[in-house]
C-alpha positions in Angstrom: 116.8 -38.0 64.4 116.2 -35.5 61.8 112.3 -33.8 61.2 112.2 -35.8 57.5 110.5 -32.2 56.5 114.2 -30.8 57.2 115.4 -32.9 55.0 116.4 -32.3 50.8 118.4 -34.7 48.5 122.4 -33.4 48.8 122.3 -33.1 52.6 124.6 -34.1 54.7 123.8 -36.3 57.5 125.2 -39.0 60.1 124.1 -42.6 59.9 126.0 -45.1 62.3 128.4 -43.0 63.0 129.6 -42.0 59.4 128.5 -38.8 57.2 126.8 -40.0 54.4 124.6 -37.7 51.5 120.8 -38.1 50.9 120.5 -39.5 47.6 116.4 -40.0 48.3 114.0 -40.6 50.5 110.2 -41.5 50.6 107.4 -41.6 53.3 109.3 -44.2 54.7 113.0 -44.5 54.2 115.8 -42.0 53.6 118.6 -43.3 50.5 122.1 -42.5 51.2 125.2 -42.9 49.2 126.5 -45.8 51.1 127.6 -49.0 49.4 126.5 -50.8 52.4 123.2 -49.7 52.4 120.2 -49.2 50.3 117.9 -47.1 52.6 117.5 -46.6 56.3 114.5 -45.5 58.7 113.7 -41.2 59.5 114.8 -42.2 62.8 118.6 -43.5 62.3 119.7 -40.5 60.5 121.3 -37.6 62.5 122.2 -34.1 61.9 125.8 -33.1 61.6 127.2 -30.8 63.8 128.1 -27.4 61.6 132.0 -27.1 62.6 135.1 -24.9 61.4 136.5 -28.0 59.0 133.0 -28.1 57.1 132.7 -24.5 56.8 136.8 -24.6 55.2 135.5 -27.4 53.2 132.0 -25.6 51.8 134.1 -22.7 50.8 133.9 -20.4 53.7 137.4 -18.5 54.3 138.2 -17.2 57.8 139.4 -13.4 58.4 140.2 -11.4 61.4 140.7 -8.0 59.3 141.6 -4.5 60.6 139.5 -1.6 59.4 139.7 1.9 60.1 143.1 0.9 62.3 141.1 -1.3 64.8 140.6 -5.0 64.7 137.3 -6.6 63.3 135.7 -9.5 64.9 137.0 -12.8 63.6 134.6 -13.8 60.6 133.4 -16.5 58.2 132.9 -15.3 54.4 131.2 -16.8 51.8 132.0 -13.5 49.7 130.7 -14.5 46.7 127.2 -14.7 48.1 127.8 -11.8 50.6 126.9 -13.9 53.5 129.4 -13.4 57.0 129.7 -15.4 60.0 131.5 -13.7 63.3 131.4 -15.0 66.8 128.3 -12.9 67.4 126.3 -14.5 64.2 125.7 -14.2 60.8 125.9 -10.6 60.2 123.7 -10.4 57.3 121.9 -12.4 57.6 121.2 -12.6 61.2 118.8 -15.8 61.4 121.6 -17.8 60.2 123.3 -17.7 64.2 120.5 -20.4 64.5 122.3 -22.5 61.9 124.3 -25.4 64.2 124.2 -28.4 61.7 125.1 -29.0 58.1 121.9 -29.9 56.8 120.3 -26.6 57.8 122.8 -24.3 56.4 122.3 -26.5 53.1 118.9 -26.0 53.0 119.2 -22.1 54.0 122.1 -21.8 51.4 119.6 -23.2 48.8 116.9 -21.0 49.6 119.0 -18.0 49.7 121.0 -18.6 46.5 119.1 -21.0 44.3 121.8 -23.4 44.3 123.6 -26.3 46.5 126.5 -25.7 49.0 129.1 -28.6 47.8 131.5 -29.5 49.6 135.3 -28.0 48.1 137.6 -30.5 50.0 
């Protein structure tokens, strides 16, 4: 179940075992774009687990660079926002190693840049 307070209309989140987007929600019910179904309860929708394919698919690009003749750490880039995810973290913005599922990063992205994270793929 997802804290409805975590929630914003563009996340991503998993109802019955599909990803579907938050199209609205109200005290009661969260909308999602599924044909199927007009609204559901807080407590059947699910965070997504924040993998490698979604962060392809939001734009990130993977590097494992060499600088200075020795080997960086493998890293996610969202370069033109500045924002860099290695093994050990989000370097810049270290709080975002607490970032595990879509929704979150969504949110974060939105507060950090003023605008959504859309999927590219």
């Amino acid at each position: 179940m997802i804290d409805p307070s975590e929630l914003r209309k563009g996340n991503i989140v998993e109802y019955n075992g599909e990803h579907a987007k938050v199209v609205g929600f109200d005290e009661e019910y969260v909308y999602l774009n599924i044909i199927t179904v007009d609204y559901v309860g807080f407590n059947e929708v699910f965070p997504v687990e924040l993998t490698e394919k979604f962060l392809l698919d939001f734009g990130f690009e993977f590097s494992n660079d060499m600088e200075n003749g020795r080997a960086t750490y493998d890293e996610w880039t969202f370069k033109d926002y500045g924002l860099t995810k290695t093994k050990k973290g989000f370097e810049m913005y270290p709080f975002l190693s607490y970032v595990k599922t879509i929704h979150k990063l969504q949110n974060l992205f939105y507060v950090l840049c003023e605008e959504e994270l859309k999927l590219t793929n």
